[in-house]
N, C-alpha and C positions, 0 to 999 in steps of 0.2 A: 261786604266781601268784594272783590276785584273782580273784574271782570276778565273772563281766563276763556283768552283767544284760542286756545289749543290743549285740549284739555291730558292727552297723551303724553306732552312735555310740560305740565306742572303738578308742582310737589305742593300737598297741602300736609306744615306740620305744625302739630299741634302742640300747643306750649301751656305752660300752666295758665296763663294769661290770656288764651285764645287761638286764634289760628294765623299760620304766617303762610300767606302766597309765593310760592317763589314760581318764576317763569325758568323754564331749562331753555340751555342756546343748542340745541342738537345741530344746528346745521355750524355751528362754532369748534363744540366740543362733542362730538357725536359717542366718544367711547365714556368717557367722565358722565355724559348724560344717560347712557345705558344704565351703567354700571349705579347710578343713586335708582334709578328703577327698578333694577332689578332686587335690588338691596330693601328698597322700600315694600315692592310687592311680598316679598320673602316675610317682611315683617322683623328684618335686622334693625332695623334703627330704632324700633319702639324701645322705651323706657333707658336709651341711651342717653350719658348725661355729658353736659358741657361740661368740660375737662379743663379745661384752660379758656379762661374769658378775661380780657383786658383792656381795662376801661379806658375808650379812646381808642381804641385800636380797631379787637373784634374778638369774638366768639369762637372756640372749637369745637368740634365734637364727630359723632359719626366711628369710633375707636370700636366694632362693634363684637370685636373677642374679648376685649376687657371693658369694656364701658356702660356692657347690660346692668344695670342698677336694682334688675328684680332677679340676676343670676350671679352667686358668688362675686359681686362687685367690691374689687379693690380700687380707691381711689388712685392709689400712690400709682397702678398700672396703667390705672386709664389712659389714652392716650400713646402706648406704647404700642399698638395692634392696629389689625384691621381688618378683611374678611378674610374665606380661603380660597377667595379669587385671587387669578394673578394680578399684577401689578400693572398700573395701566402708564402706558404711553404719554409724555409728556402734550397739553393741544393748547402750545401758546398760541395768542394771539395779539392784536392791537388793542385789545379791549381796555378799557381803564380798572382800575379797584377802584371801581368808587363806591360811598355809601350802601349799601343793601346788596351788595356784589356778593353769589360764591365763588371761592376760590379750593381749589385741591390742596388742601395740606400734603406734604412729603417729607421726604428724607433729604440730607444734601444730594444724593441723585435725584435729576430731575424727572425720571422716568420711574420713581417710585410711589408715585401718588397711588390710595387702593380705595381707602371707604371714607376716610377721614376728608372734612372739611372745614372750614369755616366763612362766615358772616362776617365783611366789613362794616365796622361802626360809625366810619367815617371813610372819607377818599384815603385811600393809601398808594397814594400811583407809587410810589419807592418800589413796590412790590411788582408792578409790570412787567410782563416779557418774564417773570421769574417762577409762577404760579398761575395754572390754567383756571380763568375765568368760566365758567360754563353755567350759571345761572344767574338772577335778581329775582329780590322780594320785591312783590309789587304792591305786598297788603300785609300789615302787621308789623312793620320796622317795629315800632312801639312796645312791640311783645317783643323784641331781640334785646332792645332797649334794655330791659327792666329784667334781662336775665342775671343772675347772682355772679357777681365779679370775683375772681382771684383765680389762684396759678397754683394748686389747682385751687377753687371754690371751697367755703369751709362746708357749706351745705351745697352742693351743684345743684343746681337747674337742670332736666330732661326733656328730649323729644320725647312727648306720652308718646304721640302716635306720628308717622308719617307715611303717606299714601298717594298714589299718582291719582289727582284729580280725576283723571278716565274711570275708576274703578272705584271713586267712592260712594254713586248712587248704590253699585250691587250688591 
């Protein structure tokens, strides 16, 4: 496991394959990093499933009114939703997409980013200044890796569980 300088700003989530470290940029993206905390402590993102993953690209997921896969889960919606928090403020910055970067999925408005996110697969700088950066996995690429590919997945992939490292000895 990585070594997690701070344990308030990282996400530990759990895949079928093991556990994925991600570090959150709070002092980058301070609202986008709230909002996966809050979402995560709530217990929203468990059993949500990657909804669109594209091989080479990146991973989606986080959709968490349509996307629960243990609650009336429709594929074909997944993806279309997100909490019933408001919609959060666009926090671009210089940061790069590169490999194991999260980025805030949205709408053509850029200040529609809500719950949705995804995992670069590789460097995507095309995407810069376009999508706020506010997190990297530091431990488990390998497990994003190997998550089930297609638009959507014929079988998707889910976050079992995802939890802010602070709160997972209690």
């Amino acid at each position: 496991m990585a070594d997690i300088k701070d344990p308030e700003n990282t996400i530990l989530m759990e895949l079928k394959d093991g556990t994925v470290v991600i570090e959150l940029m709070a002092d980058v993206a301070p609202g986008h990093t709230a909002r996966m905390k809050e979402l995560a402590r709530s217990g929203q993102y468990d059993n949500v499933a990657f909804h669109r993953v594209i091989d080479g690209f990146m991973a989606q997921t986080g959709d968490v009114a349509n996307g629960n896969m243990e609650k009336d889960f429709n594929l074909r919606m997944a993806g279309t939703g997100g909490s019933d928090l408001p919609d959060l403020a666009a926090e671009f910055s210089k940061l790069p997409h590169d490999r194991g970067t999260l980025g805030a999925a949205r709408s053509q408005n850029p200040d529609s980013a809500n719950s949705q996110f995804f995992i670069n697969f590789k460097d995507n700088h095309f995407l810069n200044g376009q999508y706020t950066v506010y997190g990297r996995v530091i431990s488990g690429m390998d497990h994003v890796d190997a998550i089930m590919k297609g638009e959507p997945p014929a079988n998707p992939d889910r976050m079992v569980s995802v939890k802010v490292a602070a709160d997972a000895d209690a």
